[in-house]
C-alpha positions in Angstrom: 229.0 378.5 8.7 230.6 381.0 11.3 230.1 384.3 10.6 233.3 386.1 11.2 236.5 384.5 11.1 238.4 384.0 14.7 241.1 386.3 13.1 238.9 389.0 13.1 238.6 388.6 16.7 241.9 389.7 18.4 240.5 391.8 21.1 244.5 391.8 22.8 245.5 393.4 19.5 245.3 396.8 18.3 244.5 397.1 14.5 247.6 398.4 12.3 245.6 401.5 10.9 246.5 404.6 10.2 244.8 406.3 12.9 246.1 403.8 15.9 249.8 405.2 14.4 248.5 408.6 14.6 245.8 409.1 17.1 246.2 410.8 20.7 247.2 408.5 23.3 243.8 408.3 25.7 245.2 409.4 29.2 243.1 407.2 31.2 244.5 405.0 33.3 241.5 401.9 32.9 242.2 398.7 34.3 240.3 395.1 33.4 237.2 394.1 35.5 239.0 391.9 38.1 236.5 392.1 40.6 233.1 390.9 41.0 231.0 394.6 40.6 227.3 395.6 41.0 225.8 398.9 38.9 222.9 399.9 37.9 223.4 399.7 34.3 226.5 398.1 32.5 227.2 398.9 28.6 228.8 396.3 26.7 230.7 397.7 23.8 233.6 400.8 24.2 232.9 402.5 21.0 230.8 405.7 19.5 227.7 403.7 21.0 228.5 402.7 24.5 230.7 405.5 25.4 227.7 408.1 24.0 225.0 405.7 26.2 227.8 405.8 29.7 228.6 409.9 29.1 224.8 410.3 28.8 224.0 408.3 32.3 226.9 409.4 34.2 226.1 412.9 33.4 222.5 412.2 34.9 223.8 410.3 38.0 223.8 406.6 36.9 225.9 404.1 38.5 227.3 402.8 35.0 230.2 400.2 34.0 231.5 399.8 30.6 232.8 396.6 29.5 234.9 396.1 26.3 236.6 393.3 24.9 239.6 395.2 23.7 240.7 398.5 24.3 238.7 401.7 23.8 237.9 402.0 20.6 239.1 399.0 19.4 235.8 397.7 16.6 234.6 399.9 13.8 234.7 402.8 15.9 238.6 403.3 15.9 239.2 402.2 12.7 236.6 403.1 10.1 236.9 405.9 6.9 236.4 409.1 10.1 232.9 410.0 7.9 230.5 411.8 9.9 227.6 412.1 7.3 224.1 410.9 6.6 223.5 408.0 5.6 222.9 405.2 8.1 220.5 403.2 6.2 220.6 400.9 3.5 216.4 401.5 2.7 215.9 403.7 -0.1 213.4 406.5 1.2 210.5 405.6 -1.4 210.5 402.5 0.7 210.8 404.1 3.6 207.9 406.4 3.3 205.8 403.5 2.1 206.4 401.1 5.2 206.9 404.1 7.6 205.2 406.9 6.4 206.6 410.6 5.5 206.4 412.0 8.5 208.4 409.3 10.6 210.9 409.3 7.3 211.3 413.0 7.7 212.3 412.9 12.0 214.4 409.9 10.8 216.1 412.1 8.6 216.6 415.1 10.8 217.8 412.3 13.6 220.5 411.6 11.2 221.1 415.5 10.6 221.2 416.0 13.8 223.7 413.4 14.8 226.0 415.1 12.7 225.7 418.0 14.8 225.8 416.2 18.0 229.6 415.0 16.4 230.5 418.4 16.3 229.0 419.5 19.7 230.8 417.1 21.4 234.1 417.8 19.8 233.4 421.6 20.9 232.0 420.6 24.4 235.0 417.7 25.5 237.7 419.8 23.5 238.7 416.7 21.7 240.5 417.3 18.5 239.0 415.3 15.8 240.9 416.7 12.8 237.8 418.1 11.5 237.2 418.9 8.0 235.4 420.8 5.6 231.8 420.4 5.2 229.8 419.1 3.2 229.8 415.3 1.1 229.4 414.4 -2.3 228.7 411.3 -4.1 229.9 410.6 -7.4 228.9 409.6 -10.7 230.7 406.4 -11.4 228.3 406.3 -15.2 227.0 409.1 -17.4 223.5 407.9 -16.5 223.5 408.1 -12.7 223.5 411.7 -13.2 219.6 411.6 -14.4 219.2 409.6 -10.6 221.4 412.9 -9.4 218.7 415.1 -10.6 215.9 413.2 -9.9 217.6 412.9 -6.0 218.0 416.6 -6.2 214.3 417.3 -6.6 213.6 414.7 -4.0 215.8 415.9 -1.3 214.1 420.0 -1.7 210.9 418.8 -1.6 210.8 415.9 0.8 213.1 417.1 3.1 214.0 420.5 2.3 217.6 419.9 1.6 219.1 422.1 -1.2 222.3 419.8 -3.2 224.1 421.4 -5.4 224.4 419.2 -8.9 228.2 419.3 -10.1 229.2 418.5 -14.0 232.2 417.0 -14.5 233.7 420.2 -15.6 233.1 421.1 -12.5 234.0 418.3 -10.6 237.4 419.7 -12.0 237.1 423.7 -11.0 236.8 421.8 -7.1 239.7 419.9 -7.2 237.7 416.9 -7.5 238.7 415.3 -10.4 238.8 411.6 -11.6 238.7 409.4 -14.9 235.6 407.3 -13.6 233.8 410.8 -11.7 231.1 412.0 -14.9 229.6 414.5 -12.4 228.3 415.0 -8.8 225.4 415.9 -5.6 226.9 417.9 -3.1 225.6 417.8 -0.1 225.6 420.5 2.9 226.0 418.3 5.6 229.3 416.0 7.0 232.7 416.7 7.5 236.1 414.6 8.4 237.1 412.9 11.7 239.7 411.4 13.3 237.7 408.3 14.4 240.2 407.5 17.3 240.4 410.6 18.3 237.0 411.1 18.9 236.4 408.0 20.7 239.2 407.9 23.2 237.7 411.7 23.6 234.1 410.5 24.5 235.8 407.9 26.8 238.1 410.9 28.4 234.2 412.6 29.2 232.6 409.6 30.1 235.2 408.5 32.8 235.6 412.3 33.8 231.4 412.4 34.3 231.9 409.4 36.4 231.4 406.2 34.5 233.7 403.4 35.0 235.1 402.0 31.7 237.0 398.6 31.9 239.0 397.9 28.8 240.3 394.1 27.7 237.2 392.9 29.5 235.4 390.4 27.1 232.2 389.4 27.8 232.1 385.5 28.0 228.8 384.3 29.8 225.5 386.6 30.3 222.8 384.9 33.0 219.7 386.4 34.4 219.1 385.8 38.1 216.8 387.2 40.3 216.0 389.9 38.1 219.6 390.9 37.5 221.8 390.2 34.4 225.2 388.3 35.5 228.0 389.7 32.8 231.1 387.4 33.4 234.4 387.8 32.1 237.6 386.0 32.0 238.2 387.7 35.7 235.2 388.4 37.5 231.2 389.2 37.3 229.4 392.7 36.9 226.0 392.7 38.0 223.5 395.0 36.9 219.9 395.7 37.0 220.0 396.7 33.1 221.9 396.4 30.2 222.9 398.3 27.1 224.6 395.7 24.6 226.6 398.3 21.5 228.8 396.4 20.3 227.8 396.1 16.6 229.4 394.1 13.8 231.4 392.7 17.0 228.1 391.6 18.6 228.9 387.8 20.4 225.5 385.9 19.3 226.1 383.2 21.2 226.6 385.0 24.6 223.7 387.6 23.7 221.0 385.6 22.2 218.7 388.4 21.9 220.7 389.7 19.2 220.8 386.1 17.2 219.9 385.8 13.3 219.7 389.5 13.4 222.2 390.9 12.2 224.8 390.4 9.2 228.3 391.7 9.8 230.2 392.7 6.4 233.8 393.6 6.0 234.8 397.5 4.8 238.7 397.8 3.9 240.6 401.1 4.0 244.2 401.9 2.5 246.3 405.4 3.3 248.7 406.8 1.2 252.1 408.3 2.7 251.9 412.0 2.2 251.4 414.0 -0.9 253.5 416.3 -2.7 251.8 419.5 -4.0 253.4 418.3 -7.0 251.3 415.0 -7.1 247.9 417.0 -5.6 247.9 419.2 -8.5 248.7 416.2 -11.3 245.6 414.6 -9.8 243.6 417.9 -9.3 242.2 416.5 -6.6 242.9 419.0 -3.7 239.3 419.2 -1.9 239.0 418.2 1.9 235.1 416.8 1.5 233.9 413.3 1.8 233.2 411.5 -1.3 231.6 408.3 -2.4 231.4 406.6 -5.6 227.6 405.6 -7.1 228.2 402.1 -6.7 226.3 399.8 -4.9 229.4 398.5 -3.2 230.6 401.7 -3.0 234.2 403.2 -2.8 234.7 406.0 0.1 237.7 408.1 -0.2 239.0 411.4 1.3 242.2 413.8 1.6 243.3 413.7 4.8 244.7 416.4 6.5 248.5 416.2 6.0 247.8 415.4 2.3 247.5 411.5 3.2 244.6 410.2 0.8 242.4 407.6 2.7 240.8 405.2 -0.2 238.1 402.3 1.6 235.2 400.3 -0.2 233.0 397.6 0.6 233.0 393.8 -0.2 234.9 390.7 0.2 233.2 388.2 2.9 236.5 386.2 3.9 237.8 388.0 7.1 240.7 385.6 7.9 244.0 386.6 8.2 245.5 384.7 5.1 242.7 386.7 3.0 244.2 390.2 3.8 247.2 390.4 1.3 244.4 390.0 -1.6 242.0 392.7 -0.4 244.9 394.8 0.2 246.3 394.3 -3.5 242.5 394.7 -4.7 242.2 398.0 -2.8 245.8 399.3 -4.2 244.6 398.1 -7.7 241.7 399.8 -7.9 242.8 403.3 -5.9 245.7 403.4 -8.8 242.7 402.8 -11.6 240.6 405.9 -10.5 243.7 408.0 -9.2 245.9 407.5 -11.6 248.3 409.9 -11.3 248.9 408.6 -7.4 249.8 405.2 -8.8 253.2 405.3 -7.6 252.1 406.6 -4.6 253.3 404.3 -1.5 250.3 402.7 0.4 251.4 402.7 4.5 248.5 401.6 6.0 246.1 398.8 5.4 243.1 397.4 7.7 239.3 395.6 7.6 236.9 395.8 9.7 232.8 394.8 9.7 230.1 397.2 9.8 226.9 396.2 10.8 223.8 395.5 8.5 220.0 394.9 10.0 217.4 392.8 7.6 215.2 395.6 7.6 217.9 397.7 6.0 217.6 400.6 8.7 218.9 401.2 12.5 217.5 399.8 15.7 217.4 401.7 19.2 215.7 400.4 21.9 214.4 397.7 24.1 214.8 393.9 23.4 212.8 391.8 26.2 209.4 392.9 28.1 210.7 394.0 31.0 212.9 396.8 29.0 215.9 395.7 31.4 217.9 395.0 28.1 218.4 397.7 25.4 220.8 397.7 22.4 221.6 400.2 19.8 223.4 399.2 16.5 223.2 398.7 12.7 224.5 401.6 11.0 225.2 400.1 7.9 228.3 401.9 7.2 228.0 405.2 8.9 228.1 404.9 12.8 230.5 407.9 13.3 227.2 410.5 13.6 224.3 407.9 14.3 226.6 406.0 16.5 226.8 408.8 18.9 223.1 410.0 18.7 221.7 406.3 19.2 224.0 406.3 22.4 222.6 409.0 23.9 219.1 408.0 22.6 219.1 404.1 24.2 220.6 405.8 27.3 217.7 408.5 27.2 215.2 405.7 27.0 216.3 403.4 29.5 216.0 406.2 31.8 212.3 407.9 30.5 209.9 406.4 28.7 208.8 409.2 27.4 211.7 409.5 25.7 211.0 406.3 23.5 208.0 407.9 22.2 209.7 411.1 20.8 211.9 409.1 19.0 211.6 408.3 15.1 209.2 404.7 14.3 212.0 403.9 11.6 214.4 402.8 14.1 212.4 401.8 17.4 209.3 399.6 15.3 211.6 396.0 15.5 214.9 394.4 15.4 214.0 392.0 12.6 215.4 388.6 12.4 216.6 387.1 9.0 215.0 384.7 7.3 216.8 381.1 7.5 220.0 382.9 9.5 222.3 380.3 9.4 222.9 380.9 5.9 223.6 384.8 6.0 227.0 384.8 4.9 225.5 383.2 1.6 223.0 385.8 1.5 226.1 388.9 1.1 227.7 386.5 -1.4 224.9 386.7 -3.1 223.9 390.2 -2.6 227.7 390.8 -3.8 227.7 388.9 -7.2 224.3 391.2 -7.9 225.3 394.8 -6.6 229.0 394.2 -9.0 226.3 393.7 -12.1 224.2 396.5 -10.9 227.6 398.4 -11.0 228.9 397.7 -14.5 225.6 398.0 -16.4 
């Protein structure tokens, strides 16, 4: 049982989304690998990841190469929701501070606060204009009773991590201009803010090329061999030869040409519709006029956001069929249920529809670092839905400790203990079916 469909793999085809129709064109004038190359360390993957790892390196002098399958940008990293937030981990933190402890939960959590700044730094830093947004996120009641879980969450953020949310009735849910049929209340949180995704990659790829990496778009990787002590990365055209190895590539990660990475990790499909613009008109009818990033309380939560320009951007998780014939349903299940919780935007014309897989670990939590003795081959991956911020810092962390050791030890136990493999892997897409049919009656009772 395949775990992605082959139509999820057109790496010669740029995804339809609103932000490819939209986005700045990158500048860079990157050719294929069509040459057999040497470096010191290649990167496969050209998204938040890889590009953060090769900016990192190049900035410190390494001879680096980039490969990617299809042009920068073109996985989860140019098309997801453009959420740069908390929230990379799929472990609740009681669990977390049982199996890691409260101190390694708290430096995980000011990783993850920290990546968000890092988002912003490098925005500031490259001048790339990411369309950035207000700050702050909220997640919404989706039930009257998840807003006992709101308080209790409340408490738990002061006094484990020192975070102060602010807990929103519905009433006002309405004063912000966040209003909704299904929203009974809210937790704002201080920290995120909006991003053009595409934007912001093709501008870590304009720093990373400028800071001397050498990025090679439309340059799948197809065989890996070690020799000699080297790792031999051939595509369709030629070899690149390196010493070591970064593999970010994600949901898009090949298992059969990086075995390291086998039975450990479960792709799952997120799908994101765009309204044309808004009238004022139709802003006000819904009352929804608020810039901030918002979630629903579901397990298989819904992610939505006003764009600037008054588009509304409307994604949500589920659906394990990522074939191209499947599309036209997820799209008219998206449109359905966007018109049920925004109903005044029901006649509201939807431009843009696309899919894409984040990336899910067993252990429910990120993993940077090192995946063979020798520490010649490093990844750095499973965001579990929000790799905008900790896609970026995990870059620059692998690359950091590839280069130092010293490094590694700095960083938080809850993503550098193991890359776990799942149980029986072969059937993983039955375990998400499965973990599907339970999280929709978690959500309805």
């Amino acid at each position: 049982m395949p775990l992605v469909h082959p139509d999820a793999l057109h790496f010669e085809t740029a995804v339809e989304s609103y932000w490819e129709a939209s986005a700045d064109p990158l500048g860079l004038a990157l050719s294929p690998l069509h040459r057999d190359e040497t470096c010191d360390v290649a990167v496969i993957g050209g998204g938040f990841t890889g590009l953060s790892a090769a900016l990192e390196l190049a900035e410190r002098g390494v001879d680096v190469r980039l490969l990617e399958a299809g042009h920068i940008g073109w996985g989860a990293s140019g098309r997801n929701g453009g959420f740069a937030c908390i929230g990379s981990h799929k472990m609740s933190y009681g669990t977390m501070i049982r199996r890691y402890g409260l101190e390694a939960t708290r430096a995980f959590y000011g990783a993850m606060k920290e990546s968000v700044a890092l988002v912003a730094d490098n925005a500031a830093r490259h001048a790339i204009d990411v369309w950035k947004t207000m700050q702050g996120e909220i997640t919404l009641a989706h039930r009257p009773d998840r807003l006992d879980e709101f308080r209790e969450d409340q408490r738990f953020y002061r006094e484990t991590f020192g975070e102060e949310n602010e807990l929103l009735s519905r009433a006002e849910l309405v004063e912000r201009g966040l209003a909704g049929p299904e929203f009974h209340g809210g937790l704002l949180g201080p920290v995120g803010f909006g991003v053009h995704p595409l934007n912001y990659v093709r501008g870590l790829a304009r720093a990373a090329h400028k800071a001397g990496a050498k990025l090679h778009p439309r340059s799948r990787l197809i065989r890996w061999e070690e020799r000699d002590g080297h790792h031999r990365l051939a595509t369709a055209e030629a070899t690149l030869t390196a010493r070591r190895v970064i593999v970010a590539t994600n949901g898009y990660t090949p298992e059969d040409v990086s075995p390291r990475h086998a039975g450990r990790l479960l792709p799952a499909l997120s799908n994101i519709i765009v309204t044309r613009p808004l009238s004022e008109d139709e802003i006000r009818a819904q009352n929804w006029t608020s810039e901030v990033l918002a979630y629903d309380s579901r397990n298989l939560l819904h992610y939505f956001r006003l764009l600037p320009g008054r588009r509304f951007l409307f994604g949500g998780r589920g659906g394990t069929d990522s074939s191209d014939a499947a599309a036209p349903a997820y799209r008219a299940f998206m449109t359905d249920t966007f018109r049920r919780m925004f109903p005044a935007w029901a006649d509201a014309e939807i431009t843009h529809f696309w899919r894409g897989f984040v990336c899910l670990a067993h252990d429910l939590v990120p993993y940077v670092g090192a995946l063979d003795d020798r520490a010649s081959v490093w990844t750095a991956l499973c965001y579990h839905g929000n790799g905008v911020a900790m896609g970026s810092w995990s870059g620059r962390a692998v690359a950091r400790m590839l280069l130092d050791e010293k490094a590694g030890q700095a960083m938080p136990a809850v993503i550098t203990r193991r890359l776990a493999r799942y149980p029986l892997p072969l059937f993983r897409p039955l375990y998400l079916k499965g973990a599907y049919l339970w999280f929709n009656w978690q959500d309805n009772h």
